[in-house]
PDB file of N, CA, C and O in Angstrom, chain B, residues numbered from 101:
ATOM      1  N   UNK B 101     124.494-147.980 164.838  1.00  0.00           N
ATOM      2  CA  UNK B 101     123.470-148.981 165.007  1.00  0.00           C
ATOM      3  C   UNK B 101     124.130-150.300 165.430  1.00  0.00           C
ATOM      4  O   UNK B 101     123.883-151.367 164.869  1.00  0.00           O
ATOM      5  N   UNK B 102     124.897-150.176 166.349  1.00  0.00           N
ATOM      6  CA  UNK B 102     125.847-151.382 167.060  1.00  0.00           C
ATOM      7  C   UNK B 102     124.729-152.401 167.262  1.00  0.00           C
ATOM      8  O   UNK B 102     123.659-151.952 167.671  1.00  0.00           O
ATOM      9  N   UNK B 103     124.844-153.897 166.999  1.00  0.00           N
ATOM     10  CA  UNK B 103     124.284-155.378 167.396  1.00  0.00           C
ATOM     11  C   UNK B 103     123.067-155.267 166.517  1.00  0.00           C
ATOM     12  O   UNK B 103     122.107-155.946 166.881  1.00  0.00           O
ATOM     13  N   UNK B 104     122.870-154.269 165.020  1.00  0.00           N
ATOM     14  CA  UNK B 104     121.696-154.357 164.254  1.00  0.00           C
ATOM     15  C   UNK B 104     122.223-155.100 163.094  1.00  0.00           C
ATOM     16  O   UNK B 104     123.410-155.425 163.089  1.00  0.00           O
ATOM     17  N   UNK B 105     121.547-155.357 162.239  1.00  0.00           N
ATOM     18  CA  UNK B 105     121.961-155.973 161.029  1.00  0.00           C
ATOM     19  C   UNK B 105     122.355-155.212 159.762  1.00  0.00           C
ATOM     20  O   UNK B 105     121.597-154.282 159.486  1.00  0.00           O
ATOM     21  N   UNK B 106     123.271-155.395 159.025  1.00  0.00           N
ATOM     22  CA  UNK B 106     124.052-154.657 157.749  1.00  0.00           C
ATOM     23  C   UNK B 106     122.882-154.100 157.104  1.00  0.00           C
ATOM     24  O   UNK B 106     122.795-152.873 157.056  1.00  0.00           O
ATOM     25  N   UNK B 107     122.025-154.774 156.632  1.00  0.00           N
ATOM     26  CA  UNK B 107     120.750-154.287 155.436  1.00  0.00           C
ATOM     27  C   UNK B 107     119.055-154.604 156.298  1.00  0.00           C
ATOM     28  O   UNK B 107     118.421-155.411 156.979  1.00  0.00           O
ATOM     29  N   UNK B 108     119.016-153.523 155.752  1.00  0.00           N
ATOM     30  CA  UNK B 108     117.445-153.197 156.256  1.00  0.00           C
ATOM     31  C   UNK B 108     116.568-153.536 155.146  1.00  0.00           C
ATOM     32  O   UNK B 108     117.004-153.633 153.999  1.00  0.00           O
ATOM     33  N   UNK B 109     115.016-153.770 155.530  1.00  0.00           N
ATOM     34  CA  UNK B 109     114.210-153.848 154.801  1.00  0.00           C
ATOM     35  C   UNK B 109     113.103-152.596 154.114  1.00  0.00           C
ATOM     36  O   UNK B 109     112.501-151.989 155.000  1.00  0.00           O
ATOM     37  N   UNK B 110     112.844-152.248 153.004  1.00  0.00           N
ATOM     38  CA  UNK B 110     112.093-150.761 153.243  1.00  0.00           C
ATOM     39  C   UNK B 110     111.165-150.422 154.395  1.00  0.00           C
ATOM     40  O   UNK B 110     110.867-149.358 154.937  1.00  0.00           O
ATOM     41  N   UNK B 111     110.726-151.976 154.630  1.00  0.00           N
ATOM     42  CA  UNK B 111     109.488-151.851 156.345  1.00  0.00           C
ATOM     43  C   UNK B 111     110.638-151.251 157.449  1.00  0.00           C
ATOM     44  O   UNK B 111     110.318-150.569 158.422  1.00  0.00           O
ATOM     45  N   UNK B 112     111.197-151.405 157.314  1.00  0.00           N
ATOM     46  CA  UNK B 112     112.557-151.689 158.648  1.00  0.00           C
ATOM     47  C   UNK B 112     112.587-150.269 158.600  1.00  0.00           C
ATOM     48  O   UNK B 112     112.133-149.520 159.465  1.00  0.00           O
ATOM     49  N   UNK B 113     113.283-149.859 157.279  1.00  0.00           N
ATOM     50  CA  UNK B 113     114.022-148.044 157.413  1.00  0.00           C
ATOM     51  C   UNK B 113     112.469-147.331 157.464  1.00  0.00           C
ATOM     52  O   UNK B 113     112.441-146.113 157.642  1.00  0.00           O
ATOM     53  N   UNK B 114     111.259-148.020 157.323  1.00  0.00           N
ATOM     54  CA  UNK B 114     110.361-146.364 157.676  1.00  0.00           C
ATOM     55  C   UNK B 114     110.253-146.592 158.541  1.00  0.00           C
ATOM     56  O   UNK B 114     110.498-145.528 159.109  1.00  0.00           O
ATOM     57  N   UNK B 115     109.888-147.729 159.746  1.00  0.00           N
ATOM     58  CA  UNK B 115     109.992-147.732 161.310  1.00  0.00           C
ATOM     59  C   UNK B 115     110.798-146.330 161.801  1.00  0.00           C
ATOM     60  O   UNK B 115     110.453-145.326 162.425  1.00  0.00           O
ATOM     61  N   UNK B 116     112.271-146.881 161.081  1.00  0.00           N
ATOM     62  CA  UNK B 116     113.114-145.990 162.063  1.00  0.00           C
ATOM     63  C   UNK B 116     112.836-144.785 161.829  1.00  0.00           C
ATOM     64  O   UNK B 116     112.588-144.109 162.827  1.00  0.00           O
ATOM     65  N   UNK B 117     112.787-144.202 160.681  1.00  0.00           N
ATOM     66  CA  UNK B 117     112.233-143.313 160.604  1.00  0.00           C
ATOM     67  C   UNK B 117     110.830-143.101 160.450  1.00  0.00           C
ATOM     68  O   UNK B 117     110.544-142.543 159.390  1.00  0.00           O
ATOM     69  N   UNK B 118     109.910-143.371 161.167  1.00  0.00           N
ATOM     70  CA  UNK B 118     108.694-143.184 161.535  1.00  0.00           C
ATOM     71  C   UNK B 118     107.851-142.780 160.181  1.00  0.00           C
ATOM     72  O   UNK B 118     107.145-141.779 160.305  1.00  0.00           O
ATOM     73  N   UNK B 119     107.841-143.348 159.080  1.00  0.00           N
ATOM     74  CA  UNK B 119     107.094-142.756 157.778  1.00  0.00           C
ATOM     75  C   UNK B 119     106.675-144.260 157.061  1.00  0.00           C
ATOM     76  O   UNK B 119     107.005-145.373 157.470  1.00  0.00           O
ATOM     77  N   UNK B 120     105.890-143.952 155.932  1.00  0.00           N
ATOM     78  CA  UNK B 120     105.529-145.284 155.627  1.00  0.00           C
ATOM     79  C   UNK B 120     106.772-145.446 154.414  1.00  0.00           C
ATOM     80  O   UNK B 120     107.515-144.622 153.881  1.00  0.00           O
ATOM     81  N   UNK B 121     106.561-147.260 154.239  1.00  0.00           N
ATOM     82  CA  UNK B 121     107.400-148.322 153.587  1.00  0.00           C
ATOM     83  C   UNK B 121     106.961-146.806 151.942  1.00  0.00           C
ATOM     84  O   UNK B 121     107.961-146.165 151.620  1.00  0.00           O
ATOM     85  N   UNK B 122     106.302-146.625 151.555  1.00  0.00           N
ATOM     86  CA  UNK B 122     105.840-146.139 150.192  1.00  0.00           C
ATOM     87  C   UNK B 122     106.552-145.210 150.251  1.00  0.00           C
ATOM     88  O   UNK B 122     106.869-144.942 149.092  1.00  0.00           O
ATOM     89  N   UNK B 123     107.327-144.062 151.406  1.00  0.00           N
ATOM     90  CA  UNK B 123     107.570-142.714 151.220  1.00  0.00           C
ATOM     91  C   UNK B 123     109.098-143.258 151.124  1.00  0.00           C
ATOM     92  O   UNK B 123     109.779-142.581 150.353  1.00  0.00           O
ATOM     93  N   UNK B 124     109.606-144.060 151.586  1.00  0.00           N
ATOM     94  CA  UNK B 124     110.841-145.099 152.288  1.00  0.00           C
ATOM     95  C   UNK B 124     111.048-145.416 150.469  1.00  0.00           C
ATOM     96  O   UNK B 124     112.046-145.066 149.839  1.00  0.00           O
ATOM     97  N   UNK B 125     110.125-145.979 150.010  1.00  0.00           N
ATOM     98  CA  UNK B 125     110.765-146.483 148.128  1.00  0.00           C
ATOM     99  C   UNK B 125     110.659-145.401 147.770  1.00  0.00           C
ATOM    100  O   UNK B 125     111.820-145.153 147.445  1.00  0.00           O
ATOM    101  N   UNK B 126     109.940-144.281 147.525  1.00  0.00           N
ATOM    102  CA  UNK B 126     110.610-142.836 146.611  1.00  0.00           C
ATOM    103  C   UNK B 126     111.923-142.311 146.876  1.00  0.00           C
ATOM    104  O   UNK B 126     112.748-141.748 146.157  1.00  0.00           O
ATOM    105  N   UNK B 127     111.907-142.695 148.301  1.00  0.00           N
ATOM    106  CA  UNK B 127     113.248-142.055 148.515  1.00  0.00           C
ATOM    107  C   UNK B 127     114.585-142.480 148.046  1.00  0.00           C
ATOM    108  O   UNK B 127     115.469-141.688 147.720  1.00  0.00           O
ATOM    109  N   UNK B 128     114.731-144.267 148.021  1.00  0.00           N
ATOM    110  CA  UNK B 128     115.166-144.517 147.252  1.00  0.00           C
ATOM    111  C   UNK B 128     114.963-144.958 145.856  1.00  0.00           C
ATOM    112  O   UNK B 128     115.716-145.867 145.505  1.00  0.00           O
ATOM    113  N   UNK B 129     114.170-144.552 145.033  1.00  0.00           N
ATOM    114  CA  UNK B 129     113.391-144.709 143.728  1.00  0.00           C
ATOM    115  C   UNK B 129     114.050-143.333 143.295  1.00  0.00           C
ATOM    116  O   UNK B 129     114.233-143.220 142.083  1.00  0.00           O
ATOM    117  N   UNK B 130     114.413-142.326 144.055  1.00  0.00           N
ATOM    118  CA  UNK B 130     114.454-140.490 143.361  1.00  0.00           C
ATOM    119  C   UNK B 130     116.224-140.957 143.614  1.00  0.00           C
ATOM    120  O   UNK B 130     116.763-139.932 143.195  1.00  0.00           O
ATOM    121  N   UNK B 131     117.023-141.607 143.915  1.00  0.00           N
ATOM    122  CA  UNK B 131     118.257-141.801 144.507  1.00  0.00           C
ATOM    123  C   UNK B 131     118.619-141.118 145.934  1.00  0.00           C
ATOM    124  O   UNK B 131     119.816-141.144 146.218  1.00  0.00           O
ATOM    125  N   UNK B 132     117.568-140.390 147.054  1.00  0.00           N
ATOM    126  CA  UNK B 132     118.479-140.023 147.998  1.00  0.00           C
ATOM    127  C   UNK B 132     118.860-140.751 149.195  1.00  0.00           C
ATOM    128  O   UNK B 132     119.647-140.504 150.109  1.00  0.00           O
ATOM    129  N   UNK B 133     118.169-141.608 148.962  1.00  0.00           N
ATOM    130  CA  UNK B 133     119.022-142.852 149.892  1.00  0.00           C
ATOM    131  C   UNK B 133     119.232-144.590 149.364  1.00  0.00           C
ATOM    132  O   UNK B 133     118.402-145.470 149.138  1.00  0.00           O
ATOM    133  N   UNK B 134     120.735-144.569 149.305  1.00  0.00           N
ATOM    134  CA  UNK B 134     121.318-145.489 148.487  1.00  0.00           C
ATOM    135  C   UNK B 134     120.937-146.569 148.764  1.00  0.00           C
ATOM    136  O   UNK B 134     120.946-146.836 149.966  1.00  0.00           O
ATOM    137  N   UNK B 135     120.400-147.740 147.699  1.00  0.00           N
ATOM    138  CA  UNK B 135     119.572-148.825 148.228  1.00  0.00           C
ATOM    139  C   UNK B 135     120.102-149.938 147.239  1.00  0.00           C
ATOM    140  O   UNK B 135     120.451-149.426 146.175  1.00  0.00           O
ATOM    141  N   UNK B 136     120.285-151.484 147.279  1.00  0.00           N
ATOM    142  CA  UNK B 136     120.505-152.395 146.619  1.00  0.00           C
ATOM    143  C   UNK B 136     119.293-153.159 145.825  1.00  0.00           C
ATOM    144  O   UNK B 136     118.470-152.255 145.967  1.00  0.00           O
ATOM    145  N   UNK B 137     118.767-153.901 145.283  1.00  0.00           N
ATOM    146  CA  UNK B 137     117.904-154.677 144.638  1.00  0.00           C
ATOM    147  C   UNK B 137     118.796-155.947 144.795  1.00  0.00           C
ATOM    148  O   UNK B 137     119.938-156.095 144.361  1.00  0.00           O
ATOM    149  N   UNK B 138     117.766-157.158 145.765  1.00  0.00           N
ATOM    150  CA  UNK B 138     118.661-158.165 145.434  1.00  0.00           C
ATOM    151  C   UNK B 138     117.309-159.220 145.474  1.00  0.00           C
ATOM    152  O   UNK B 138     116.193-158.817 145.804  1.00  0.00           O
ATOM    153  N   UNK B 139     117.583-160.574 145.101  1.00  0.00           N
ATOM    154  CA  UNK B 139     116.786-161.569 144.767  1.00  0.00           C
ATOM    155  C   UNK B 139     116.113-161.285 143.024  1.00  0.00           C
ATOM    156  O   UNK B 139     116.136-160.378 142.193  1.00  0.00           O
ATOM    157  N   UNK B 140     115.490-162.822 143.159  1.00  0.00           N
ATOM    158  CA  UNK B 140     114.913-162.491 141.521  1.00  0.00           C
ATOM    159  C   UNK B 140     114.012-161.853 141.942  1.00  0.00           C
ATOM    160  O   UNK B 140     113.892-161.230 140.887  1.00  0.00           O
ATOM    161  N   UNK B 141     112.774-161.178 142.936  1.00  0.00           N
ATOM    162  CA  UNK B 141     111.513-160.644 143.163  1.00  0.00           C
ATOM    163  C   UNK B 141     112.239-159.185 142.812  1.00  0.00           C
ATOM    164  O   UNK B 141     111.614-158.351 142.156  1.00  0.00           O
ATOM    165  N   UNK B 142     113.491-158.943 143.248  1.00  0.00           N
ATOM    166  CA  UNK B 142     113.891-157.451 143.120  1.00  0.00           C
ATOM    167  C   UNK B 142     113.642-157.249 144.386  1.00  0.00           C
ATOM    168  O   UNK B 142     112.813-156.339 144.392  1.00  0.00           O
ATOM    169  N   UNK B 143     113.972-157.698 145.952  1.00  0.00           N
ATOM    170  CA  UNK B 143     113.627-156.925 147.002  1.00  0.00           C
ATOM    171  C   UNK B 143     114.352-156.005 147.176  1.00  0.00           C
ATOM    172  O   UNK B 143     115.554-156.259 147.249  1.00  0.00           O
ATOM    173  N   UNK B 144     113.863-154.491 147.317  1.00  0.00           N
ATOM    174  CA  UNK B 144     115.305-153.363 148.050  1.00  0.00           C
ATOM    175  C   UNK B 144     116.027-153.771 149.716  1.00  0.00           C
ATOM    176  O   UNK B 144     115.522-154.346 150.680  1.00  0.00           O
ATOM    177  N   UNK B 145     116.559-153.542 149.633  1.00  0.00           N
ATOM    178  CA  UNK B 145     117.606-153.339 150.869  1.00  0.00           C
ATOM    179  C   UNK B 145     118.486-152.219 151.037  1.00  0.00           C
ATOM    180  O   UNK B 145     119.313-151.820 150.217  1.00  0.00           O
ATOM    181  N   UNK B 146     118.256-151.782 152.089  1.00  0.00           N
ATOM    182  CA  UNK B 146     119.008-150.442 152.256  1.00  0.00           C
ATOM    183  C   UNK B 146     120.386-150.703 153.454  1.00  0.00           C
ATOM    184  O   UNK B 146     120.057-151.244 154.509  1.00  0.00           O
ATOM    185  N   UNK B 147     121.588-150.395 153.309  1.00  0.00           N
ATOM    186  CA  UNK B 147     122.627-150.827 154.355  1.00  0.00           C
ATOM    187  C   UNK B 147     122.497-149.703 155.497  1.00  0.00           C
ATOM    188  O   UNK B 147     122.330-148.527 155.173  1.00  0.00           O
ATOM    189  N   UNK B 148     122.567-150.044 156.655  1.00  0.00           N
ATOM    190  CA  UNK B 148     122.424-149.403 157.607  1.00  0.00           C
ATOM    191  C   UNK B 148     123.563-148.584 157.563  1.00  0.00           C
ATOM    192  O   UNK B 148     123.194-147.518 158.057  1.00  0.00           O
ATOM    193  N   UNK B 149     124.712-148.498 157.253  1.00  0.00           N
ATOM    194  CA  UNK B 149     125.608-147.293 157.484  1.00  0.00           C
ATOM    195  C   UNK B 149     124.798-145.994 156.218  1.00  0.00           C
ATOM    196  O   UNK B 149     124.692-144.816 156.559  1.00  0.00           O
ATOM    197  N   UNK B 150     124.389-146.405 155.046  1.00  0.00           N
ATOM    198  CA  UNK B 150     123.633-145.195 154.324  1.00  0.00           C
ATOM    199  C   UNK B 150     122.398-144.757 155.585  1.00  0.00           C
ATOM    200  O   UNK B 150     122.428-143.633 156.085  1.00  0.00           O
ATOM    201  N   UNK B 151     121.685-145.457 155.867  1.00  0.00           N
ATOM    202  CA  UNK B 151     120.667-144.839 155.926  1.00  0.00           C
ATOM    203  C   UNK B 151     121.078-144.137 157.245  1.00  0.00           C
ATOM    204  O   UNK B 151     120.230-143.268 157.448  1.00  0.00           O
ATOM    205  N   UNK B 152     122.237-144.131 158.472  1.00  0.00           N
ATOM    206  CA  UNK B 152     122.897-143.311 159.125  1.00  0.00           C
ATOM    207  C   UNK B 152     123.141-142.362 158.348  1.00  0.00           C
ATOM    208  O   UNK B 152     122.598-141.278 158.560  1.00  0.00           O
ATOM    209  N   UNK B 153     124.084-142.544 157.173  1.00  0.00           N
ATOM    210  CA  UNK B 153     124.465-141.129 156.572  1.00  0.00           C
ATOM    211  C   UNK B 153     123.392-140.357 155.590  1.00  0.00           C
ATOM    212  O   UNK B 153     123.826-139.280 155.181  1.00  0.00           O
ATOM    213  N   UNK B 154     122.019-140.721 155.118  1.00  0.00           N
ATOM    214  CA  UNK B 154     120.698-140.448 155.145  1.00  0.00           C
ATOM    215  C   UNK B 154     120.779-139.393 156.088  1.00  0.00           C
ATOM    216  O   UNK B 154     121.115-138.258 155.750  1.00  0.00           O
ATOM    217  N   UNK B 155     120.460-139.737 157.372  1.00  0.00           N
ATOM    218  CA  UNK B 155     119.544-139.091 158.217  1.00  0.00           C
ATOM    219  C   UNK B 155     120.632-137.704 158.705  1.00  0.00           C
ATOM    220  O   UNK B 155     120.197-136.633 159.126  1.00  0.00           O
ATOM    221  N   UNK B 156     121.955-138.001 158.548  1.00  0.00           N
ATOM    222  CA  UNK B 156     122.979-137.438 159.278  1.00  0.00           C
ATOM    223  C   UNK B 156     123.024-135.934 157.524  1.00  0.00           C
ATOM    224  O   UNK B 156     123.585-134.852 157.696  1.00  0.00           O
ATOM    225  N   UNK B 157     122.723-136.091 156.907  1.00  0.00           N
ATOM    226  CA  UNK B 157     122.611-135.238 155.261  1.00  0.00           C
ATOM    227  C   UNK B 157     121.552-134.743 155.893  1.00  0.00           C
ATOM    228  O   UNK B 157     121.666-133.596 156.326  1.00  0.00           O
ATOM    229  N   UNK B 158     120.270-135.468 156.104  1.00  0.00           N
ATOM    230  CA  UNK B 158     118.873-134.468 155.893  1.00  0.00           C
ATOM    231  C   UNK B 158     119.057-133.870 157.670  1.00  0.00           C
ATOM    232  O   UNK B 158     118.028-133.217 157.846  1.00  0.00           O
ATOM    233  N   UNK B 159     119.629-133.838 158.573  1.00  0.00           N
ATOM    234  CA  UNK B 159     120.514-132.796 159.646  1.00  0.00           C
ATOM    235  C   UNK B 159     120.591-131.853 159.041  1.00  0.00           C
ATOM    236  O   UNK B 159     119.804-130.907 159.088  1.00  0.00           O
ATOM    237  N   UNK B 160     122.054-132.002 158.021  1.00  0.00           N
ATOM    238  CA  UNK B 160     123.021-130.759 157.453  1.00  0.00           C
ATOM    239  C   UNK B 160     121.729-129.921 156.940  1.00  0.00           C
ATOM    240  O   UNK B 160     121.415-128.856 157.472  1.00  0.00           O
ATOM    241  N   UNK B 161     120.896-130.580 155.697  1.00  0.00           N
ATOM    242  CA  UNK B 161     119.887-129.497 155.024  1.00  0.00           C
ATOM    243  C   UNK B 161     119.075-129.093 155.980  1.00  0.00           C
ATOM    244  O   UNK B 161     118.531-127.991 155.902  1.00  0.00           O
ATOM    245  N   UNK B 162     118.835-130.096 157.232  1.00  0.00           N
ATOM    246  CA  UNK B 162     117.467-128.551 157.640  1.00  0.00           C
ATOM    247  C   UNK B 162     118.298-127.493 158.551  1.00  0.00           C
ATOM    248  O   UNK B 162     117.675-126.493 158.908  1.00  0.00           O
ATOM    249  N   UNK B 163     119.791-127.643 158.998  1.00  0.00           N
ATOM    250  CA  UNK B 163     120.338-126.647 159.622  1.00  0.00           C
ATOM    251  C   UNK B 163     120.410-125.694 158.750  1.00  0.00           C
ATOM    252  O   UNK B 163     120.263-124.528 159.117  1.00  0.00           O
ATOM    253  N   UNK B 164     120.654-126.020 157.409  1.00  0.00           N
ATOM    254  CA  UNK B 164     121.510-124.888 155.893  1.00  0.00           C
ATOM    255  C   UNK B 164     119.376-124.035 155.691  1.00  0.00           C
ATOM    256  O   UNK B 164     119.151-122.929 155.199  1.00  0.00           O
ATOM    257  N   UNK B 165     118.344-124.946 156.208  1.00  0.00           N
ATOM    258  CA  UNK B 165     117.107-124.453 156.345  1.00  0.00           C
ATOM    259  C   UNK B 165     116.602-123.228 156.688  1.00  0.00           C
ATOM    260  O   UNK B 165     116.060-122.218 156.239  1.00  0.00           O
ATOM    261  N   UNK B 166     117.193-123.980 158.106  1.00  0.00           N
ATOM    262  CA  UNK B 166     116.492-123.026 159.375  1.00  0.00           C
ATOM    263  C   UNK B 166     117.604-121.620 159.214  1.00  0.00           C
ATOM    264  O   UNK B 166     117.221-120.451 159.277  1.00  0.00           O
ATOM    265  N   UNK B 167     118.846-121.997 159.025  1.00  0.00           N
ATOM    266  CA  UNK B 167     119.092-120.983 159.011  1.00  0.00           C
ATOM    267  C   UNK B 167     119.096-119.542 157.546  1.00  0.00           C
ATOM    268  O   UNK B 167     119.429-118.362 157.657  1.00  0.00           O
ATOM    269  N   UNK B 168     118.612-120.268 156.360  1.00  0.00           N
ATOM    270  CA  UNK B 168     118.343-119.320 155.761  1.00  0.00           C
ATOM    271  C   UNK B 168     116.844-118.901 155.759  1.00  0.00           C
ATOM    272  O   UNK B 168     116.370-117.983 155.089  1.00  0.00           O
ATOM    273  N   UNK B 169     116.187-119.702 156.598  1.00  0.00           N
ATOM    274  CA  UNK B 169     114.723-119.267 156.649  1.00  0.00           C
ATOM    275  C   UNK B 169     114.226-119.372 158.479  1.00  0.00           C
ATOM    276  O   UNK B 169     113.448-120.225 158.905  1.00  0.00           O
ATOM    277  N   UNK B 170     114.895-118.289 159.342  1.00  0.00           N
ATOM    278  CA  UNK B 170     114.393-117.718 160.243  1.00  0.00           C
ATOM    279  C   UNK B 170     113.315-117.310 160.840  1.00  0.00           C
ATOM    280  O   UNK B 170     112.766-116.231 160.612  1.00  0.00           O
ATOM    281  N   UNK B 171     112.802-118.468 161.952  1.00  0.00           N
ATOM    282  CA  UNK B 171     111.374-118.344 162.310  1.00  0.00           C
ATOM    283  C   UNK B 171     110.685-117.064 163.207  1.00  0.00           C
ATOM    284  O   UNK B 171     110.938-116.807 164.384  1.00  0.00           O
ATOM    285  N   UNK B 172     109.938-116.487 162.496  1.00  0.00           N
ATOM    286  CA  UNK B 172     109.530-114.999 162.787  1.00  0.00           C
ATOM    287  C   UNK B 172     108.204-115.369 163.359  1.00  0.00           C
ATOM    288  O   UNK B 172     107.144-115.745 162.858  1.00  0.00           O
ATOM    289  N   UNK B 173     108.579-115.157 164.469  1.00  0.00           N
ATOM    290  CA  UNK B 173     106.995-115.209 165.621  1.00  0.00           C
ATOM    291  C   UNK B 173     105.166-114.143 164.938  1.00  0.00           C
ATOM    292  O   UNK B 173     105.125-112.919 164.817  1.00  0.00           O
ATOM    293  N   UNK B 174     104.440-114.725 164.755  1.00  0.00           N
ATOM    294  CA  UNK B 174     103.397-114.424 163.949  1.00  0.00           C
ATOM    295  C   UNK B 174     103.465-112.687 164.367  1.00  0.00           C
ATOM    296  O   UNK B 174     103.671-111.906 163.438  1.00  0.00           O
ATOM    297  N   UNK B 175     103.286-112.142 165.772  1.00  0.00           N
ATOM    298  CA  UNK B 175     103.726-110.777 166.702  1.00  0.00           C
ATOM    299  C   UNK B 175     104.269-110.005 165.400  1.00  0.00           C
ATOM    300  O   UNK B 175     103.742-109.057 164.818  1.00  0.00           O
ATOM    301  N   UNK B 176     105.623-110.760 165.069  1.00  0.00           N
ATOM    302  CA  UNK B 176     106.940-109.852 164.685  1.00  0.00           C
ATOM    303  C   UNK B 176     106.488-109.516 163.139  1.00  0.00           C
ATOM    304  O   UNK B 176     106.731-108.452 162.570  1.00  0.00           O
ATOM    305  N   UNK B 177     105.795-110.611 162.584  1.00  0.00           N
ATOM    306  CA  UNK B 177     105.938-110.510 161.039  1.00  0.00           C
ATOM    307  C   UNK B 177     105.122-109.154 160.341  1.00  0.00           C
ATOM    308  O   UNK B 177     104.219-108.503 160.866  1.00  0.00           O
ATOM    309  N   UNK B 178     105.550-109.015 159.409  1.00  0.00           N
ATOM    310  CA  UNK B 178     105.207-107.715 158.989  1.00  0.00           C
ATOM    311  C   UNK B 178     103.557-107.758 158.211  1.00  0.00           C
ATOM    312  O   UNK B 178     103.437-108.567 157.291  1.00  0.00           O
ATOM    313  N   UNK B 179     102.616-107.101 158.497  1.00  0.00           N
ATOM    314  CA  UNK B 179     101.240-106.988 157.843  1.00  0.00           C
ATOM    315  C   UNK B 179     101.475-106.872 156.645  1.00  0.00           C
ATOM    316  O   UNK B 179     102.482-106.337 156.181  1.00  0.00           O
ATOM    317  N   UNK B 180     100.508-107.394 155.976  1.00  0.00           N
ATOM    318  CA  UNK B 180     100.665-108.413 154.322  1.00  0.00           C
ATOM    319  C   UNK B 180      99.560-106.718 153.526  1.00  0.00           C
ATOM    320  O   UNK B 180      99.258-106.683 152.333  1.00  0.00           O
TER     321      UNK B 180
END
């Protein structure tokens, strides 16, 4: 994220990732993306090198996904 700024705002990281500010605080509220609390209000801030290595983790899991759960064309799947 060359010429962006160190810390993001929770508005900021759901932009980038296209989801709302609310799904953006569980995520860091559950710990999976590492976030600071700063000011007396408590604002979060998230540093832009996590939320790279965020997005670059939830990669690894949906490859470790897709590949233990192989998409079977509706044709192929076996009658229930």
């Amino acid at each position: 994220m060359a010429g962006s700024p160190r810390f993001l705002t929770l508005a900021d990281v759901a932009e980038v990732l296209s989801t709302s500010s609310a799904q953006v605080y569980a995520l860091v509220r559950r710990g999976e993306l590492p976030a600071i609390k700063i000011g007396g209000r408590g604002q979060w801030r998230v540093e832009s090198t996590q939320l790279e290595d965020y997005i670059q983790r939830m990669y690894a899991e949906t490859r470790t996904f897709v590949d233990e759960h192989p998409y079977v064309e509706a044709a192929e799947r076996p009658e229930d």
